[in-house]
C-alpha positions, 0 to 999 in steps of 0.5 A, a space after each residue: 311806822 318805826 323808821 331808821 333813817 341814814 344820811 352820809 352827813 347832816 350838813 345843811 346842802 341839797 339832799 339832806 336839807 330835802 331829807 329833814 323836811 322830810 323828816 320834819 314832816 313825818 315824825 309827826 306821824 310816825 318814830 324815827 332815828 337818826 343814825 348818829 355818825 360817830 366819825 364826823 363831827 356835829 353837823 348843822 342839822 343834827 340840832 334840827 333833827 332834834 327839835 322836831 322831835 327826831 332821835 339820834 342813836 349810834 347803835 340799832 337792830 335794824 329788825 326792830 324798824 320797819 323799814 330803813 331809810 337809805 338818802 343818796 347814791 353813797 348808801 349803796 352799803 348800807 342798802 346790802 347790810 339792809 337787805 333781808 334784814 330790813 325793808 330798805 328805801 334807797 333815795 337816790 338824788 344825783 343827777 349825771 354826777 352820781 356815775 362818779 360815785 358808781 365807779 368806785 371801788 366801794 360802790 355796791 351795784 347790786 344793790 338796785 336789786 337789793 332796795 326794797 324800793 328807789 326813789 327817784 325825784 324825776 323821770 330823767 333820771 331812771 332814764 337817762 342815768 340809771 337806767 342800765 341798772 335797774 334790773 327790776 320794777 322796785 323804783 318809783 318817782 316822787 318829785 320834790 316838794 318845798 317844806 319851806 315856810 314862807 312868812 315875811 321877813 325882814 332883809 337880810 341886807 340894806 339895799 342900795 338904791 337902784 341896786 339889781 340883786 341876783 341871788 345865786 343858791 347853793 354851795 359854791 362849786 363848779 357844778 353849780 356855775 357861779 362862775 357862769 352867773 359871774 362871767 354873764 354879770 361881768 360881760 353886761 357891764 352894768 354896775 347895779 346888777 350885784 351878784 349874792 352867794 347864798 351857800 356854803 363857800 369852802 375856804 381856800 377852794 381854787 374854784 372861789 379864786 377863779 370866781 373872783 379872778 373874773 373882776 366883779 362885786 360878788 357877795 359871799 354869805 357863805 352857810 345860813 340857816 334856813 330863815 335866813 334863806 327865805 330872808 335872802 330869796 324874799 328880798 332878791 329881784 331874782 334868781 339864777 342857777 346856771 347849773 352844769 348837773 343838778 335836778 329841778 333842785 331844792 334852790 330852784 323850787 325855793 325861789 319859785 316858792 316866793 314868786 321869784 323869776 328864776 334864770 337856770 341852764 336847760 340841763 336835764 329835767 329842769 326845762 320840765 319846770 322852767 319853760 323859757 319865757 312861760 316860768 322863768 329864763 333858760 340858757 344852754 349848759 355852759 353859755 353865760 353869753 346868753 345868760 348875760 342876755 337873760 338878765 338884760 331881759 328882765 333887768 329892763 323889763 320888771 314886768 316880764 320878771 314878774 310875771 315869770 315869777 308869778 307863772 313860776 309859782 303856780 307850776 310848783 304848786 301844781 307839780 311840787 306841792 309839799 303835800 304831795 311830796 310827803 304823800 309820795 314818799 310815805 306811800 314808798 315807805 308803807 308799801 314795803 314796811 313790814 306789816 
């Protein structure tokens, strides 16, 4: 197949990093282009796309692809530009935050009829979000698959003796409740247990000073590379994700990868994947109380640490296995490509 493929932006958060594993994956098989964003600068993963073998082009005829690849809500344009045009896959990654996007002026509703096929990551969603707007059967789930290479690699820091380290991923922001994460730390008072962001960390944000405004030693990496990703979970003891919104996301998926015991919220699918005391730790959206008394939980018992993360592991393989990520999605695609 020739493929178009449109992001809103190549930075390296979420969406689009599941969106160039993708990619990374398929150009093996098939042509893909980028659409290169002349109003935005270079972006981290611009360069990836590349090496893979991915092309980036500013101008294209969307009659000579055979089919069009739409990634997050914000597309909704482009899906209706698309429409009879070309055969458009609308990926759609937002969980309960994509009704914000759906209220604005330029958000097009018709393009749920319009998208040739939707993809959902899970069930929930069409569900519980979406549901009201999908007006025909053109939408299907494909669940996430990881992408991620798992070679061992050296610590990113040097480990204090004794140390805890909690390792908090993805783009700092109140949605993703590193304040929760701080606030549980601070509330155990134990001075091993040492907090890592690993994500991109916007300088000057209200909310970081709100973060550090709760009193406790955090450690801020800001944007990495993904080997250095890897590095970090590798070498954490565990991980933590008491999100307010999100999916069983790309962070979760990435620490169950590495047989990491993960403690998340119970916000919407993730309870699917991470089933409290089988496959990691749940605490209700917002309760850092009893977040705080998840991480005693497994900061006194390294055995039940480990075997969550070894019991984490194994559900990812069975349900979020890359193999059939890419399957998934490149049978949305050949199903409506032109023939």
């Amino acid at each position: 197949m020739r493929l178009l493929v449109h992001s809103h932006n190549y930075l390296r958060e979420g969406a689009q990093i599941i969106l160039f594993r993708l990619v990374r994956a398929l150009v093996e098989r098939h042509q893909i282009d980028m659409v290169k964003l002349v109003a935005r600068p270079d972006e981290p993963l611009i360069e990836e796309y590349e090496k893979c073998g991915a092309r980036f082009v500013t101008t294209a005829s969307m009659r000579g692809y055979d089919a069009i690849v739409c990634n997050t809500i914000t597309a909704s344009k482009l899906v209706m530009r698309a429409a009879g045009r070309c055969p458009t896959l609308w990926w759609i990654h937002e969980p309960k935050f994509g009704q914000h996007y759906m209220q604005m002026e330029n958000f097009e509703p018709a393009a749920f009829a319009r998208a040739d096929r939707i993809v959902f990551p899970t069930r929930w969603q069409a569900d519980t979000q979406y549901k009201s707007r999908l007006e025909r059967d053109n939408w299907t789930v494909v669940p996430y698959g990881i992408g991620m290479d798992l070679s061992p690699r050296p610590a990113p820091f040097e480990r204090e003796p004794g140390r805890f380290y909690l390792l908090h991923l993805g783009r700092v922001d109140r949605r993703k409740g590193q304040d929760l994460s701080a606030r549980a730390i601070r509330h155990l008072g134990n001075p091993n247990i040492q907090l890592v962001c690993v994500g991109n960390c916007p300088a000057d944000d209200p909310y970081v000073d709100k973060i550090n405004a709760i009193g406790i030693d955090i450690r801020y990496t800001g944007n990495v590379g993904e080997e250095e990703v890897a590095a970090w979970i590798q070498h954490c003891d565990a991980m933590i994700f008491p999100t307010r919104d999100d999916l069983i996301t790309l962070a979760i998926l990435e620490g169950l990868s590495f047989g990491k015991c993960v403690l998340a919220s119970n916000f919407g699918p993730i309870p699917e994947t991470i089933r409290h005391g089988e496959t990691g730790l749940l605490s209700p959206v917002g309760d850092w109380q009893t977040l705080a008394g998840n991480i005693r939980m497994i900061y006194e018992d390294r055995d039940l640490m480990a075997k969550l993360g070894e019991r984490g592991r194994i559900i990812l393989e069975r349900k979020h296995s890359f193999a059939a990520h890419v399957a998934g999605m490149e049978k949305a695609l050949t199903s409506i490509a032109r023939r």
